[in-house]
Backbone bond lengths (Angstrom), bond angles and torsions (degrees), N, CA, C in turn:
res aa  C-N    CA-C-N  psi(-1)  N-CA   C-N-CA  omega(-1)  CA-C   N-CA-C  phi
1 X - - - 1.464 - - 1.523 109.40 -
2 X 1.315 114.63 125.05 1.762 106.07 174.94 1.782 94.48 -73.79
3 X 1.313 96.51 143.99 1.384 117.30 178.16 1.264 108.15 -102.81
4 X 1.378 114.34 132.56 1.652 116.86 -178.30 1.458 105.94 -113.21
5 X 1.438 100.93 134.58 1.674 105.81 -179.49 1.602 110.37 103.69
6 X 1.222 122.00 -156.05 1.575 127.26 -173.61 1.231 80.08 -109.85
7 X 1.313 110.31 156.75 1.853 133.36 145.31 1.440 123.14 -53.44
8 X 0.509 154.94 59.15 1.530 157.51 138.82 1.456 122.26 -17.36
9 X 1.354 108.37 93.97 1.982 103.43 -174.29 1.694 97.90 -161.62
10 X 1.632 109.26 145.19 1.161 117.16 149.78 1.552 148.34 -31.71
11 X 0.931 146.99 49.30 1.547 163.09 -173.81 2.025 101.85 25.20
12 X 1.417 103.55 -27.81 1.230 127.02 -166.69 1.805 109.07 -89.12
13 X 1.501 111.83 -17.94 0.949 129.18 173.91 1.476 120.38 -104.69
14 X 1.658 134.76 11.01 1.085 147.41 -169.04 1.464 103.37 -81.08
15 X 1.090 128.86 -17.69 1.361 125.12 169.81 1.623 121.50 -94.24
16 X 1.061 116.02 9.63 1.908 128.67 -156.46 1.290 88.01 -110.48
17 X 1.227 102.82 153.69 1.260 132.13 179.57 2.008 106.84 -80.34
18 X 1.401 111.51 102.90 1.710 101.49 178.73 1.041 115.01 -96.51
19 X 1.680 111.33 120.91 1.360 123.63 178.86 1.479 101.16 -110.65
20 X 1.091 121.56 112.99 1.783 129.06 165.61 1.786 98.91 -68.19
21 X 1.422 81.67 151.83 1.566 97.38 169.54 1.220 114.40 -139.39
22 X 1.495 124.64 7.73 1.509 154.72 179.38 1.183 109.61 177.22
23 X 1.715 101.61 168.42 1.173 137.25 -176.49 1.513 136.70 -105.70
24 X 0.839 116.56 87.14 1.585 128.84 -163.30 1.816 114.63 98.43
25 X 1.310 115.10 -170.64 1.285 115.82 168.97 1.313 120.11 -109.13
26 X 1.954 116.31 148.66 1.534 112.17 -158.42 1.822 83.65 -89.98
27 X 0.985 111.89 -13.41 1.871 85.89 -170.22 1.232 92.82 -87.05
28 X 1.753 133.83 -70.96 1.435 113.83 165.12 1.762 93.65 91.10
29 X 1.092 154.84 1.31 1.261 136.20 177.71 1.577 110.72 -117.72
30 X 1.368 129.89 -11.68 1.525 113.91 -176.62 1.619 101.37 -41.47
31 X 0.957 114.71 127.75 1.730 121.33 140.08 1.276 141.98 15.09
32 X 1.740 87.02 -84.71 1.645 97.74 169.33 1.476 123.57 -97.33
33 X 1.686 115.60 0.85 1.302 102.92 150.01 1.182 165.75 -7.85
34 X 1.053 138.25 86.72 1.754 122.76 -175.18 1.099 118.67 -123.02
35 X 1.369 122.09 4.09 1.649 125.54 -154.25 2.065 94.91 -82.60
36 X 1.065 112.12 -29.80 1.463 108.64 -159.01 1.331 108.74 -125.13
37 X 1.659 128.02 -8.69 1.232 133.96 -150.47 1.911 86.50 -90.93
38 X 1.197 140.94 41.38 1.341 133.75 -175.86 1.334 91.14 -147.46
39 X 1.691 125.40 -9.45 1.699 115.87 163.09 1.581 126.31 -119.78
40 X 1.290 83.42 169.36 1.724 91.71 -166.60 1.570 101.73 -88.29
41 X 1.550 128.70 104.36 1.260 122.56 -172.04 1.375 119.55 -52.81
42 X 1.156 132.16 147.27 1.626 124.97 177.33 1.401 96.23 -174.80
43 X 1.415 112.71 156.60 1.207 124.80 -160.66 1.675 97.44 -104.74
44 X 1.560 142.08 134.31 1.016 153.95 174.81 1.809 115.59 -65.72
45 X 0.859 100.82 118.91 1.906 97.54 -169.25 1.744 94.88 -56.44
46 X 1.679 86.81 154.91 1.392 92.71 170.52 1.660 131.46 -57.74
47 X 1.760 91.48 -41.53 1.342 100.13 -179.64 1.515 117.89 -68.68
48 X 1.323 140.29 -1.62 1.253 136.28 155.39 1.755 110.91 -98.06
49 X 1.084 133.62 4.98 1.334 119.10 172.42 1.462 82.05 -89.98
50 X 1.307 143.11 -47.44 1.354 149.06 -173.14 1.608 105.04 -41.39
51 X 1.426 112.56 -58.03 1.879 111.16 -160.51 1.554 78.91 -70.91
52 X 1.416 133.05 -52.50 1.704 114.42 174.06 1.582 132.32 1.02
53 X 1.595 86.89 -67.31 1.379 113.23 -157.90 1.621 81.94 -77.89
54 X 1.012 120.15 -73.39 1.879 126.41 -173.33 1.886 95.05 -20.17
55 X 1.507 109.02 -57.39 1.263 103.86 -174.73 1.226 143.82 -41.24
56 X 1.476 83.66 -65.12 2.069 95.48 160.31 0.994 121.51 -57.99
57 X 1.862 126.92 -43.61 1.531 102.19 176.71 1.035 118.70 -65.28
58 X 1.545 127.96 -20.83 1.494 131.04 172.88 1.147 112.04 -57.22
59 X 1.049 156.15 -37.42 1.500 154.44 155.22 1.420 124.49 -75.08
60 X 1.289 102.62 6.39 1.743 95.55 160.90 1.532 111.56 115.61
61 X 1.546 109.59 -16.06 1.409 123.90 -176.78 1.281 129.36 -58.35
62 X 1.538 139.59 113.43 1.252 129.28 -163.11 1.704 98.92 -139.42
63 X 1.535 115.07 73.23 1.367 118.24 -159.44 1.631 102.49 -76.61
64 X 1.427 104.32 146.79 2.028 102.80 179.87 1.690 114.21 -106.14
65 X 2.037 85.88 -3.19 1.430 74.57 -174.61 1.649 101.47 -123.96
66 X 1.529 146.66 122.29 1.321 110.06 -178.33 1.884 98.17 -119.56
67 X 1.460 97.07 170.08 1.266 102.35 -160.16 1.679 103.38 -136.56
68 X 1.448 120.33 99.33 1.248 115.28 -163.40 2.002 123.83 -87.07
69 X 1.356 86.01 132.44 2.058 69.46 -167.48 1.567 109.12 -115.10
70 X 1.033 132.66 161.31 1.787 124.06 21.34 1.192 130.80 -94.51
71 X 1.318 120.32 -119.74 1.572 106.88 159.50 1.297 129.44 -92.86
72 X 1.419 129.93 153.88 1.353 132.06 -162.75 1.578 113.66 53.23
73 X 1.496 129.58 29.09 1.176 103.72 -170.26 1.736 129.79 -64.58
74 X 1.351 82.79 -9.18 2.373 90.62 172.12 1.150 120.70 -76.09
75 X 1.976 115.38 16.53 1.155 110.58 154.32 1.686 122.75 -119.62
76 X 1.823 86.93 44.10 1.604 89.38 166.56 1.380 110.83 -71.95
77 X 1.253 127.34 -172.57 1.537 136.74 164.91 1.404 114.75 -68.10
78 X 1.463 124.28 111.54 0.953 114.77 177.00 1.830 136.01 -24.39
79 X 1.059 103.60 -37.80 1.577 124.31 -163.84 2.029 103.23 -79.13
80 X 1.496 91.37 -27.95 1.396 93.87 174.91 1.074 117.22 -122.43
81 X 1.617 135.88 16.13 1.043 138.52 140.67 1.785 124.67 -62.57
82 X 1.138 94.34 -39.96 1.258 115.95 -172.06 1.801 104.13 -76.45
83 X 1.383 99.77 -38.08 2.041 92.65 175.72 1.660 102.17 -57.04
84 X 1.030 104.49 -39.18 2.136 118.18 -171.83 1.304 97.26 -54.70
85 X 1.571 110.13 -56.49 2.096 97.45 -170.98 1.478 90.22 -86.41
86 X 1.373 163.05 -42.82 1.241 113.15 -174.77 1.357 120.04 -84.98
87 X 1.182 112.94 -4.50 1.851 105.28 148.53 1.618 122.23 -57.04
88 X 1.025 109.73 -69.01 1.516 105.33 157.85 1.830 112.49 -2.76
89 X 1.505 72.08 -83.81 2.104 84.19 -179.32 0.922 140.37 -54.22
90 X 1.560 105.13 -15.91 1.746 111.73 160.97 1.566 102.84 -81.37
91 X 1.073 128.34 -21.26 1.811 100.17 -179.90 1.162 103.26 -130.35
92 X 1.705 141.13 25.26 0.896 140.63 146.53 1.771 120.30 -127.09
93 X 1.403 105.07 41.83 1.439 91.04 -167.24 1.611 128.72 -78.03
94 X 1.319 106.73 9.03 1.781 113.21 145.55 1.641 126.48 -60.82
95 X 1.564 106.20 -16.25 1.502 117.01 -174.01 1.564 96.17 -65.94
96 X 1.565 95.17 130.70 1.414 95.46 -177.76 1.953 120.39 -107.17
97 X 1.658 97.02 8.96 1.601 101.81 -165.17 1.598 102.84 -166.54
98 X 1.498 119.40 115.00 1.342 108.41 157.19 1.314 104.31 -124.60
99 X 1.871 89.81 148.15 1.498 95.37 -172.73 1.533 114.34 -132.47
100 X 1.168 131.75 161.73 1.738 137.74 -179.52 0.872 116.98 -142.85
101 X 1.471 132.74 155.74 1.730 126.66 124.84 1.198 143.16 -38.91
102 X 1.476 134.91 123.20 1.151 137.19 -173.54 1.481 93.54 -121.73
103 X 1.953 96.42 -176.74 1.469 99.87 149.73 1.479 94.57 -155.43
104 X 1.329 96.87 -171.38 1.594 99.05 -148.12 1.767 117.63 -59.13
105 X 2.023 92.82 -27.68 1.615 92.50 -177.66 1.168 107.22 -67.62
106 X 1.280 123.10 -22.65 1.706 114.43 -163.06 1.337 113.92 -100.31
107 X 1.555 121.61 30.56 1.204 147.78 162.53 1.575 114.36 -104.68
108 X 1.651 103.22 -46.13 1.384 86.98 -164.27 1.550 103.75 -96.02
109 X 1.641 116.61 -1.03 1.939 119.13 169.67 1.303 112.26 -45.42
110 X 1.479 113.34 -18.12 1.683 111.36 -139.72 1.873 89.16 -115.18
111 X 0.852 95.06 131.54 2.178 111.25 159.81 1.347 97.87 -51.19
112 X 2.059 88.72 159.96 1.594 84.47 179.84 0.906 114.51 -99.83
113 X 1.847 122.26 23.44 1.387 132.34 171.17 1.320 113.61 -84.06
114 X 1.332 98.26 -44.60 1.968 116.25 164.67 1.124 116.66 -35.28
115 X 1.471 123.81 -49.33 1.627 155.74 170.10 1.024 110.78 -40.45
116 X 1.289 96.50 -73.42 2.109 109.88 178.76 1.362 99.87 -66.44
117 X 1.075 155.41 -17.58 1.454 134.73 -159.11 1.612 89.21 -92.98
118 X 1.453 110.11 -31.59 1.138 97.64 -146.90 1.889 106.28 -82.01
119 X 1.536 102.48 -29.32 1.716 127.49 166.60 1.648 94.94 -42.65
120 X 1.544 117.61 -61.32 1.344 116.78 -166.26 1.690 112.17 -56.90
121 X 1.279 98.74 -42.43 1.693 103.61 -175.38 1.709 102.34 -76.80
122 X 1.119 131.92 17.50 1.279 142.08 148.98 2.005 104.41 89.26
123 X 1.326 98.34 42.80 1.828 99.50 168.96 1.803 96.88 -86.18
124 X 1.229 107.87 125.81 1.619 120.83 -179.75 1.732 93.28 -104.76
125 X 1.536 108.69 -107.51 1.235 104.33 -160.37 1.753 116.28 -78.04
126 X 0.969 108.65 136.94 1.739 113.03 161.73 1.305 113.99 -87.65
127 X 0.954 134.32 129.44 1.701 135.36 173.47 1.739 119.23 -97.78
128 X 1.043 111.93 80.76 1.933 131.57 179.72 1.613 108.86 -51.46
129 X 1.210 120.34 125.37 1.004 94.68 154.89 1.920 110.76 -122.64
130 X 1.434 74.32 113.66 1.726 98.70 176.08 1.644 134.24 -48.92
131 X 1.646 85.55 -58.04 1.407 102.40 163.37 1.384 109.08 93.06
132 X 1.222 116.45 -85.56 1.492 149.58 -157.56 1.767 109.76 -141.03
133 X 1.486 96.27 158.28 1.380 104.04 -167.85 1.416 114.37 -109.60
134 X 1.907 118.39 0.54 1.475 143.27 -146.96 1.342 88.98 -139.43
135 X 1.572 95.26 137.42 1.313 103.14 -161.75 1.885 104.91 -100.48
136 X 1.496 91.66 -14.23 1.872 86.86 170.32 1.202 106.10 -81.39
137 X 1.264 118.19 -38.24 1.668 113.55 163.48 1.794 113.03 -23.27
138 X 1.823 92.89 -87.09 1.685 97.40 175.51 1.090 106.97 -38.79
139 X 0.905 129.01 -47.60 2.344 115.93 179.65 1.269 107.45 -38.39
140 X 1.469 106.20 -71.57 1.402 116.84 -153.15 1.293 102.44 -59.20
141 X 0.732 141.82 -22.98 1.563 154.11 -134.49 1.845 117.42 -128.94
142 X 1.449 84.74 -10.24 1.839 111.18 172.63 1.670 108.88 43.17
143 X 1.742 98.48 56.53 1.905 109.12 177.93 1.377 112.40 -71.79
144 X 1.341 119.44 -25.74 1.530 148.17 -168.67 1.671 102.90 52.00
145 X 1.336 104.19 39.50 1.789 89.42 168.44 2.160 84.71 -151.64
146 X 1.148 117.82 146.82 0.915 122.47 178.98 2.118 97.87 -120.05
147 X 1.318 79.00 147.45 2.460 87.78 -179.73 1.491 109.79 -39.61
148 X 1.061 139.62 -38.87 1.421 133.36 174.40 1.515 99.23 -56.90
149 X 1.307 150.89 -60.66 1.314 159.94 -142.18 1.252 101.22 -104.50
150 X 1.954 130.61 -22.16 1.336 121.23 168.11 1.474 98.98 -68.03
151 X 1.330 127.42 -64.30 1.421 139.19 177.01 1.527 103.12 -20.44
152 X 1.317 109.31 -78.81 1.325 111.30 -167.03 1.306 119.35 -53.75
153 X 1.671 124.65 -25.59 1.780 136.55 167.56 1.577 108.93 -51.13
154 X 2.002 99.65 -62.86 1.062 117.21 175.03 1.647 125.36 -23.53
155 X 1.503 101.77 -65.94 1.589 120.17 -174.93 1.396 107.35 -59.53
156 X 1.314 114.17 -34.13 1.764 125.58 -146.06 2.224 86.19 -92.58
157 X 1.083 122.64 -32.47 1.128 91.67 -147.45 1.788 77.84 -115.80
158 X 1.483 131.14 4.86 1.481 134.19 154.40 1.951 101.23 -60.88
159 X 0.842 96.55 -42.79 1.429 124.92 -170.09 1.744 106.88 -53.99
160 X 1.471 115.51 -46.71 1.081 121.49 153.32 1.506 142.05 -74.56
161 X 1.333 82.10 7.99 2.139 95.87 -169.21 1.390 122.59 88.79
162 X 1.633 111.98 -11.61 1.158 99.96 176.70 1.878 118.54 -81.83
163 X 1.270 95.05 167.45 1.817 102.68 -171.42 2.118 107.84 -95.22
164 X 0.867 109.82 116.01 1.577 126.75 -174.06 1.570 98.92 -73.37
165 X 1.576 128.14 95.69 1.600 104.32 155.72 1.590 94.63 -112.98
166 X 1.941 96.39 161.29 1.797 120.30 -163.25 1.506 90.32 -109.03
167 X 1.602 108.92 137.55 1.330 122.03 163.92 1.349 104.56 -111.81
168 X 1.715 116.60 115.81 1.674 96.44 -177.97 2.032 95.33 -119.85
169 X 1.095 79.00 -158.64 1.396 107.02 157.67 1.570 160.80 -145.08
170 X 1.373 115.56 142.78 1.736 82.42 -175.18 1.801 95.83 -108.88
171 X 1.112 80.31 148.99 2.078 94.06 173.18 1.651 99.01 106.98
172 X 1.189 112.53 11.26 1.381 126.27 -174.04 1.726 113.88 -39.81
173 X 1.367 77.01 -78.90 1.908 124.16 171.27 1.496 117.44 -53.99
174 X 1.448 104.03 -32.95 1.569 100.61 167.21 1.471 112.47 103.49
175 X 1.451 121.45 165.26 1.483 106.67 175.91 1.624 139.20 -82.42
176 X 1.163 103.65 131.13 1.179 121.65 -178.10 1.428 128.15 111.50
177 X 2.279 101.39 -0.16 1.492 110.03 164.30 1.660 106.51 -123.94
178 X 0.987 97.29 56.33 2.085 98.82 175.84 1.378 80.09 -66.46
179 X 1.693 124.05 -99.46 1.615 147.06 -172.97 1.659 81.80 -7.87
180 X 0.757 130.18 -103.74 1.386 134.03 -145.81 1.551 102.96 -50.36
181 X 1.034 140.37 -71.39 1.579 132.28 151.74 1.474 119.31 6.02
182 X 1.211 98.74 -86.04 1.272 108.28 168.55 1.449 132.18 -40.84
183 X 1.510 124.61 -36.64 1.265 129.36 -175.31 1.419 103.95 -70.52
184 X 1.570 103.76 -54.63 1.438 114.28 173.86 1.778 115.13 -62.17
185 X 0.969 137.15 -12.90 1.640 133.33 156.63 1.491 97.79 -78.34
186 X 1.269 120.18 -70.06 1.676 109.04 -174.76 1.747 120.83 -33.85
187 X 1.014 113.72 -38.85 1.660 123.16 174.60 1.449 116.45 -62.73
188 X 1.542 100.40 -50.30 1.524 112.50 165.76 1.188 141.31 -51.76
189 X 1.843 99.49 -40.17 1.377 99.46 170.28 1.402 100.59 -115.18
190 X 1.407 150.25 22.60 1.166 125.79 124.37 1.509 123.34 -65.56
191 X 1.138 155.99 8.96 1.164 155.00 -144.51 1.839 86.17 -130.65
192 X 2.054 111.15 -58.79 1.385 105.64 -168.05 1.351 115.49 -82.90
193 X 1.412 110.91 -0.81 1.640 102.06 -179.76 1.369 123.20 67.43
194 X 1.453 151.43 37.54 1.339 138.56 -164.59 1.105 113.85 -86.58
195 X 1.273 123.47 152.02 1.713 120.78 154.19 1.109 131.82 -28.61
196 X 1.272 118.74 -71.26 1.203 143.13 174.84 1.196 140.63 -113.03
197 X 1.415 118.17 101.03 1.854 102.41 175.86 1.254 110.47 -93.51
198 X 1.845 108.95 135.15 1.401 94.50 -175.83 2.219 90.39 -119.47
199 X 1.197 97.77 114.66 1.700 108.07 -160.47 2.414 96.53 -94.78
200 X 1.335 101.48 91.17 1.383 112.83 165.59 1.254 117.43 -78.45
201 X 1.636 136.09 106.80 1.381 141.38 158.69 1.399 109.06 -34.38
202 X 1.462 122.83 130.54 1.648 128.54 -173.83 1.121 98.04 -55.15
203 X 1.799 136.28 114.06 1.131 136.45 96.81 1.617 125.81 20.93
204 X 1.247 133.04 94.85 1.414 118.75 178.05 1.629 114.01 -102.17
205 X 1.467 135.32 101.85 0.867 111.03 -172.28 1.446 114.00 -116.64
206 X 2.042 100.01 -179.15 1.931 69.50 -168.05 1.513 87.48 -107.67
207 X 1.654 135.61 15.65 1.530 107.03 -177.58 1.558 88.02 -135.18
208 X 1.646 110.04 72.63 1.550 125.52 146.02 1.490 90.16 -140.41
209 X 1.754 92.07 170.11 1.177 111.15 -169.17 1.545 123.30 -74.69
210 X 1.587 128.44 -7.74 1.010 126.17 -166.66 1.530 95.08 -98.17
211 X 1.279 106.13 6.06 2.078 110.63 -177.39 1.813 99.52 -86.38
212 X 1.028 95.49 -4.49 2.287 102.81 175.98 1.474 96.83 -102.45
213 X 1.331 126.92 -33.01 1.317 133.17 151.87 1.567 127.14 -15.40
214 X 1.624 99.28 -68.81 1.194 111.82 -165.64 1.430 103.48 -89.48
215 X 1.466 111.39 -30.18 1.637 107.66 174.74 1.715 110.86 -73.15
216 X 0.957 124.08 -28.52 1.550 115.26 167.87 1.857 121.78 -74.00
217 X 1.623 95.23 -12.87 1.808 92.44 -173.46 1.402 102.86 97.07
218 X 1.473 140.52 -17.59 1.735 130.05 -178.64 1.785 97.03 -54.83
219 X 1.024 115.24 -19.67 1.374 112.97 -154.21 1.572 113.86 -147.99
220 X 1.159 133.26 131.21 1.471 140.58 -130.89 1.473 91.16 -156.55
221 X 1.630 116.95 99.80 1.319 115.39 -170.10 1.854 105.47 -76.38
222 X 1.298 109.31 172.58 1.732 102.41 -177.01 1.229 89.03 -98.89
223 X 1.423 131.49 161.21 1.500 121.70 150.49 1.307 99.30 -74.29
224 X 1.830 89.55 -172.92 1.586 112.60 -175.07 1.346 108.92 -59.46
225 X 1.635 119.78 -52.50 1.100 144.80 169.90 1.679 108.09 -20.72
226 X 1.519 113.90 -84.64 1.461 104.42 -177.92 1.814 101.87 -66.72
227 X 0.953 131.09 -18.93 1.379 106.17 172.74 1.118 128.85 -37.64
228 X 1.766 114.68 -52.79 1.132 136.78 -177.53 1.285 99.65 -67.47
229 X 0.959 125.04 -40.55 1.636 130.61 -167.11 1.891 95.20 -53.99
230 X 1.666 105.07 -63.53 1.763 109.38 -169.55 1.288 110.63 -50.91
231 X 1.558 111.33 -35.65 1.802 111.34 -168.74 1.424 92.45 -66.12
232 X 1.352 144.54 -73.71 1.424 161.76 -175.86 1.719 96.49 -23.63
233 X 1.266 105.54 -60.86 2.064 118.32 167.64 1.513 109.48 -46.30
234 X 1.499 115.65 -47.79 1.473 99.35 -171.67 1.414 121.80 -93.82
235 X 1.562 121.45 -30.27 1.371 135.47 153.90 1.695 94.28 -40.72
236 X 0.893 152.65 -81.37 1.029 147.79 -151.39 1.529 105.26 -54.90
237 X 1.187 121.15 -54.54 1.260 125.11 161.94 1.555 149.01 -55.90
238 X 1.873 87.68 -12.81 1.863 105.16 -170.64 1.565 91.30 -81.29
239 X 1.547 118.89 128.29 1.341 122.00 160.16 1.698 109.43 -115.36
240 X 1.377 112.73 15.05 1.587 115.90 177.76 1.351 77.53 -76.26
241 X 1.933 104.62 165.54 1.429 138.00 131.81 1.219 135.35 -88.88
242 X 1.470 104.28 112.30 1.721 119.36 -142.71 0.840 82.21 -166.19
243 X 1.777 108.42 155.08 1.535 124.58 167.63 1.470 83.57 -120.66
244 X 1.953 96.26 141.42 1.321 126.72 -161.81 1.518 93.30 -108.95
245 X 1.632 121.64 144.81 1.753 131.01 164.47 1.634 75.90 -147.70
246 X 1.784 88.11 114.56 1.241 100.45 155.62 1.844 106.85 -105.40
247 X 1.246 128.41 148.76 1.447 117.32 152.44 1.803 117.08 -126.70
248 X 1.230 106.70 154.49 1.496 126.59 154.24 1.134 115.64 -136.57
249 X 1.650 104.78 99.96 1.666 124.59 -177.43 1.277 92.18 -43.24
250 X 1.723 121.43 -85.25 1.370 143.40 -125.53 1.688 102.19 -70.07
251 X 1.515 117.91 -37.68 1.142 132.63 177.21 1.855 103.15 -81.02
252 X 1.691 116.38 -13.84 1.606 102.78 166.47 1.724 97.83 57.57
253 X 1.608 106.55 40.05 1.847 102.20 179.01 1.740 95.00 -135.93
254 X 1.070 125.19 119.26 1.502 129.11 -172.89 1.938 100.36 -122.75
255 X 1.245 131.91 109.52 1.166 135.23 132.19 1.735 131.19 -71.82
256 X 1.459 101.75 124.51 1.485 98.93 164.17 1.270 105.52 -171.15
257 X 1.660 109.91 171.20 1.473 126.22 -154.20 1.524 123.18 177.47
258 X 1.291 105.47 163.72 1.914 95.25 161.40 1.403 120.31 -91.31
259 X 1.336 119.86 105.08 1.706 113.71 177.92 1.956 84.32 -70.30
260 X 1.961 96.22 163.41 1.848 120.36 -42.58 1.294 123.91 -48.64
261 X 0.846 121.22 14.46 2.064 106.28 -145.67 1.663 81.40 -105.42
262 X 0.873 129.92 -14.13 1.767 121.71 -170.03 1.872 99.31 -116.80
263 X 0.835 113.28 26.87 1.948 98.53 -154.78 1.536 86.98 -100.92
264 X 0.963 133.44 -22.59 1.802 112.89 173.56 1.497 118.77 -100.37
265 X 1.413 107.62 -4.05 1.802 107.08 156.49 1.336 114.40 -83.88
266 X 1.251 106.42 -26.60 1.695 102.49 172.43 1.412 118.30 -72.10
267 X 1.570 113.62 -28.39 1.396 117.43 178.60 1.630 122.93 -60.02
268 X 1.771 85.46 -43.02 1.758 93.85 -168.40 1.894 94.40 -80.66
269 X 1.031 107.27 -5.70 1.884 93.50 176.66 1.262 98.14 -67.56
270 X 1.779 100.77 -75.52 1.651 110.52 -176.94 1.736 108.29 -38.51
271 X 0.807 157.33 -77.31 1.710 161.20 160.82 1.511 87.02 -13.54
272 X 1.169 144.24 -77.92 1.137 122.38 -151.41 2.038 110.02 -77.31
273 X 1.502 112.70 -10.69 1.201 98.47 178.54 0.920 98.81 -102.63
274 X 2.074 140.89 -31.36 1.783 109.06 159.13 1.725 129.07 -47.94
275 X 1.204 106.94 -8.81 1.550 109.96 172.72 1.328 119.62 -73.21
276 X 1.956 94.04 -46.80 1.778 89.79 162.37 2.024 138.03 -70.81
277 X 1.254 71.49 -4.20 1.841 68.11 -164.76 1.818 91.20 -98.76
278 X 1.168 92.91 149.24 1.388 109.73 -168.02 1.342 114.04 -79.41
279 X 1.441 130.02 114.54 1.270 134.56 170.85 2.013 132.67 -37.77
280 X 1.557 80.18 47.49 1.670 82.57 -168.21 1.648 101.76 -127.43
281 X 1.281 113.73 -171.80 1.345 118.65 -175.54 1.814 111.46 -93.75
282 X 1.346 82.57 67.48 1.862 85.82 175.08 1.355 129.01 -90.09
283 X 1.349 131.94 95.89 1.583 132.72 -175.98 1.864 113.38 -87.56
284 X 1.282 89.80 146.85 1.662 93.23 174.38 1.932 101.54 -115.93
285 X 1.539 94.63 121.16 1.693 108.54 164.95 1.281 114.99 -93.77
286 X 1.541 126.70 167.66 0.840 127.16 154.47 1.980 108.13 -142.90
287 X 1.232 109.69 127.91 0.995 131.59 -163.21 1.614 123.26 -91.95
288 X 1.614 132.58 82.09 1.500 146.19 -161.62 1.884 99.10 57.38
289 X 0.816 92.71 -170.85 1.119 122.17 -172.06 2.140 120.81 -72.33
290 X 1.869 95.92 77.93 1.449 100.52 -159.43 1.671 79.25 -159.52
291 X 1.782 95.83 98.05 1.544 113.79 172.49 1.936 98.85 -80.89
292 X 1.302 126.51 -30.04 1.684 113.87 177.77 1.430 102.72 -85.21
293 X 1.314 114.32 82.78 1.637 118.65 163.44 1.065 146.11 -9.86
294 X 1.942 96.36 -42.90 1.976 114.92 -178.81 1.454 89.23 -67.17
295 X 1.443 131.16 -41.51 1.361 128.96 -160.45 1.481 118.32 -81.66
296 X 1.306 104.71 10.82 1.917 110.37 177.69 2.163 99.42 -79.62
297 X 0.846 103.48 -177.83 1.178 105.00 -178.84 1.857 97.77 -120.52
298 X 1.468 98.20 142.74 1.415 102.27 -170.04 1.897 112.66 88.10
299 X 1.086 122.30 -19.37 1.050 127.17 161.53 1.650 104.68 100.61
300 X 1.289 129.36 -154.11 1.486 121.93 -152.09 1.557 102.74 -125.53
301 X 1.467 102.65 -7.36 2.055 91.80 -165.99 2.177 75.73 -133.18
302 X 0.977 114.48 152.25 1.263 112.43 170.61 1.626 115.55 -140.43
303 X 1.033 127.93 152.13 1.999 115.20 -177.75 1.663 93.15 -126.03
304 X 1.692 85.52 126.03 1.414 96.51 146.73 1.323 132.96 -65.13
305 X 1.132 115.39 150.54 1.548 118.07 171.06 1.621 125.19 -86.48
């Protein structure tokens, strides 16, 4: 299938087989977004996710893991989500797991019969993105699910068998509340237990909407500096069992591991790379649509004055 747009997937999903079933994302409004805000959302006819599937088994393909795209795709319509996984199962029925992005509304739209059907037809992990642990945060930031309503997704779709991993962030909250961010995610996801946290350093870009944000003052980016600082705050604080992928593209600094059994090698990394990075106000942009960084113009880490 030619794929339109960037790839978009969990680090955890790099080995899965990606089958799109649309194009861009239907919620499409976080903030600091950029991955999808350059397409026109639309849903992919059935009959071409179909010659897809025809394809790969035609060449020999017998994937165990599949991974459905774009973003949010678990808020297709039930009725036609559900033709996709038992299509799936007619020509892959060794596949033992398909998995997507959701978010919290498009968990809790659905019955908990909807739920179970969907556990049975073999949906494993959902991929959340959480974000933040503050619920003026999620406002400002237009997540459309506030922590009372993650909770309640959380429970409801454990509830069906499926597996919950959190995509958050640090630099979320802005400067001068990483610490507090962080405390409030550590509570959160010790309480929900996920698989996986996969923790992305804020993205600064300049063609989403929270980039009028920062030029008016509503919004006060963190540097890299306290970034590192909040991850260091909440690792310290994560007592779930979870394997942690933290990244910072722009800084080219990646922590990860299995909490507990890894949580004080991850500490002394992070400690030794807030030591390196210089205690100043350093932001990373990224400028339209240019995933190879060296190739942005102006280069990849930039300092305010």
């Amino acid at each position: 299938m030619e794929y339109e747009g960037q790839i978009c997937r969990a680090p955890m999903e790099r080995a899965s087989f990606m089958l799109p079933i649309m194009v861009g994302c239907s919620y499409n409004r976080c903030k600091f977004c950029n991955l999808f805000r350059h397409l026109s959302y639309r849903e992919l006819p059935l009959a071409q996710i179909e010659e897809e599937l025809v394809r790969v088994k035609g060449v020999g393909g017998n994937p165990k893991r599949i991974f459905l795209g774009d973003g949010n795709a678990f808020a297709q319509k039930s009725a036609r989500l559900i033709q996709i996984l038992e299509m799936i199962q007619q020509y892959f029925p060794e596949c033992e797991e398909i998995n997507m992005d959701a978010t919290v509304t498009s968990i809790l739209k659905r019955s908990d019969e909807e739920l179970q059907k969907f556990g049975r037809l073999r949906v494993r992990h959902l991929y959340l993105g959480i974000e933040s642990g503050l619920d003026d945060v999620l406002a400002f930031m237009e997540k459309d699910h506030n922590q009372n309503q993650a909770y309640e997704a959380i429970r409801r779709l454990k509830q069906a068998g499926m597996i919950f991993d959190a995509h958050i962030m640090t630099g979320v909250a802005g400067k001068g509340r990483g610490m507090e961010n962080a405390g409030a995610l550590a509570e959160f996801l010790n309480q929900t237990q996920p698989s996986h946290v996969v923790n992305f350093s804020m993205f600064l870009h300049k063609e989403v909407p929270l980039y009028q944000n920062i030029l008016d003052g509503s919004f006060i980016p963190a540097s890299e500096r306290e970034n590192l600082e909040e991850e260091r705050y909440l690792l310290e604080r994560l007592d779930a069992k979870v394997l942690y992928d933290g990244f910072h593209d722009f800084i080219r600094f990646r922590v990860r591991g299995s909490l507990p059994r890894d949580k004080e090698k991850m500490l002394e990394r992070l400690e030794a790379e807030i030591c390196r990075t210089p205690n100043t106000d350093i932001y990373s942009y990224v400028q339209g649509q240019c995933p190879a960084l060296e190739k942005c113009e102006g280069g990849d880490i930039w300092k305010c004055d």
